[in-house]
N, C-alpha and C positions, 0 to 999 in steps of 0.2 A: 597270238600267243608269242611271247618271247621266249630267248635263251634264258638259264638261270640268273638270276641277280650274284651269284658266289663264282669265281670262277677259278679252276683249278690251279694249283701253288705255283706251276708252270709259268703262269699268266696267260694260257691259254683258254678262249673261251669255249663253253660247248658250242656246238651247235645249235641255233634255234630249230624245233619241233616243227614239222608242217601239220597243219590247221587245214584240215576239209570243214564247212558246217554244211551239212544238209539241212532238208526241209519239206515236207510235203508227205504225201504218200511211198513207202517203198513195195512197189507190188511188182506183180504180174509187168507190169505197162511198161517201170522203170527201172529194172534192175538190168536190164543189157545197159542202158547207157550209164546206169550208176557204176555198173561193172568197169565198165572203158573209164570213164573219168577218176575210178578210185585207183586205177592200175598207171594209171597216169600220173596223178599225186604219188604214188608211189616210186615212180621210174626217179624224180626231181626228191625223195625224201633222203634224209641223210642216218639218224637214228634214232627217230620216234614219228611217229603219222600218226596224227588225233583225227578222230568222227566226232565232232561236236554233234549231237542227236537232238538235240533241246528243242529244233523247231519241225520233228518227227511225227507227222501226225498218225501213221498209222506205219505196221513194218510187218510182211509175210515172208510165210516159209522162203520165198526167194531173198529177200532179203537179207535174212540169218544167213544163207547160202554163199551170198555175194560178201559178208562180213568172213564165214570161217574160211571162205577161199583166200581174201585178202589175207588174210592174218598167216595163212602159211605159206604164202608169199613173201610177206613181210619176215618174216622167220627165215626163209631160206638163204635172204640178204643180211640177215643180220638187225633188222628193225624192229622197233617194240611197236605195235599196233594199240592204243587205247580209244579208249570212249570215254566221251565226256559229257556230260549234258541228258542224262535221260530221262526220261519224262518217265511217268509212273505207271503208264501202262507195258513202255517196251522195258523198265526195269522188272517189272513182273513178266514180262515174256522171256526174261533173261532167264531170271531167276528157276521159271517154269521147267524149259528147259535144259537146264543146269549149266546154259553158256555163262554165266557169271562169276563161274568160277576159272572160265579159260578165257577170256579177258580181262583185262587191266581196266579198269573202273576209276579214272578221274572223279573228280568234283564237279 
């Protein structure tokens, strides 16, 4: 992901976005170490951190878990947390839940 193409009158650029893509399972098995590695992206982000989800094959209650944690983490620093890329089962687990409306929802 890059910074915007437009950059403010200043001639200052924004910052580029950091970019996690996940992949596979989010369960039980993976969410300790999905944890430590999103907090980590986190610690190196500046003012936006994207989950690209697209290659998400399956996402449980932990998962959700380890996203609302990040996200009011990210919040505390002043970061926007989105998602990007979700496939149409965890969009319908979003939506289920009604996390879809307290996430930012990329393309």
């Amino acid at each position: 992901m890059t910074a915007l193409d437009t950059a403010p009158f200043d001639g200052v650029t924004a910052p580029a976005p950091t970019l996690v893509h996940l992949s596979g399972d989010i369960d039980i098995f993976t969410t300790a170490q999905l944890r430590q590695r999103l907090l980590n992206a986190l610690d190196h982000s500046t003012d936006t951190l994207v989950l690209d989800l697209s290659q998400v094959t399956f996402c449980g209650a932990g998962g959700l878990g380890v996203m609302i944690g990040l996200q009011s983490r990210a919040r505390a620093r002043g970061i926007t947390l989105t998602l990007t890329g979700l496939p149409p089962h965890l969009a319908g687990l979003l939506r289920i839940t009604g996390l879809d409306r307290r996430f930012p929802i990329g393309a």
